[in-house]
N, C-alpha and C positions, 0 to 999 in steps of 0.2 A: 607438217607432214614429214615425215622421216625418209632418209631417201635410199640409203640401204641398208641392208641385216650384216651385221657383224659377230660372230661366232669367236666367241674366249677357246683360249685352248683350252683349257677346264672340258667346256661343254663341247667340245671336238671328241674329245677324247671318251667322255662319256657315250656319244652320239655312235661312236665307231665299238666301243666292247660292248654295246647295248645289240648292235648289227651282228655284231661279231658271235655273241651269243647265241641268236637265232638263227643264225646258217647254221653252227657246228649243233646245236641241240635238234636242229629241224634236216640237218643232211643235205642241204640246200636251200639257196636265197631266195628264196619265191616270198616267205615273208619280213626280209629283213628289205627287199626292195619295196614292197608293199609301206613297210613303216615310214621308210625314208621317204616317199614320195606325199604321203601323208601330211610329214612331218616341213617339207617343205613349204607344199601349198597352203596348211595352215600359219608357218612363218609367214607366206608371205599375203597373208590378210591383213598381219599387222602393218601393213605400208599404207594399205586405205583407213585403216581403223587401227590406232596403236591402245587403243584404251580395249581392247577385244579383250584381254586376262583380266582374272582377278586380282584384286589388290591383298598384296603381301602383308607380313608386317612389320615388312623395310617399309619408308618412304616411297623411293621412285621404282620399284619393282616389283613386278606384276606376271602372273602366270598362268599359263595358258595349259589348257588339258588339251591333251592328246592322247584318247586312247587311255593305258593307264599309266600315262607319263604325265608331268607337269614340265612344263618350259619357261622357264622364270626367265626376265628379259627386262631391259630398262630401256626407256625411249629417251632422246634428245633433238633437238632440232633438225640433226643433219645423221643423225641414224639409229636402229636397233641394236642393240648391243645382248645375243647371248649365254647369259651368265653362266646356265647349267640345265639339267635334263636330272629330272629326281621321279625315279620307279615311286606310285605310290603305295605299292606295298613295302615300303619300307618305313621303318621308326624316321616321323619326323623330327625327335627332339638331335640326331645326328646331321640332318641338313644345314650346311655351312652357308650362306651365301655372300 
């Protein structure tokens, strides 16, 4: 069982212009607190259950839907590690991970 979530700066960053978006498009955070709260809780399913997302087609990384977000993430013994945060309306063949 993994024992805590670790967030790449990659996926910081994304997680923040993603928030960031939805205040200035919406004129306030009502839904960017909504996403993030979301977004936590279901990170933190993966502590009981790290096999929760689907499998990639990396090896060890696996992604989790949120919404119309995917959360790509790799387990190891002693934690979750998040890779990135990928809008699904976006061209996958541009996803880097």
């Amino acid at each position: 069982m993994a024992k805590k979530i670790i967030w790449s700066h990659k996926a910081r960053i994304k997680l923040y212009a993603i928030l960031e978006f939805y205040a200035q498009r919406n004129g306030n955070k009502k839904y960017s607190a909504k996403l993030y709260k979301r977004f936590n809780k279901d990170i933190k399913l993966l502590l009981k259950n790290p096999h929760l997302g689907i499998q990639s087609s990396k090896k060890d990384i696996r992604g989790l839907i949120i919404f119309d977000y995917i959360i790509f993430y790799e387990e190891n013994d002693l934690q979750i590690v998040i890779h990135t945060i990928w809008p699904t309306n976006q061209n996958p063949d541009k996803l880097i991970l």
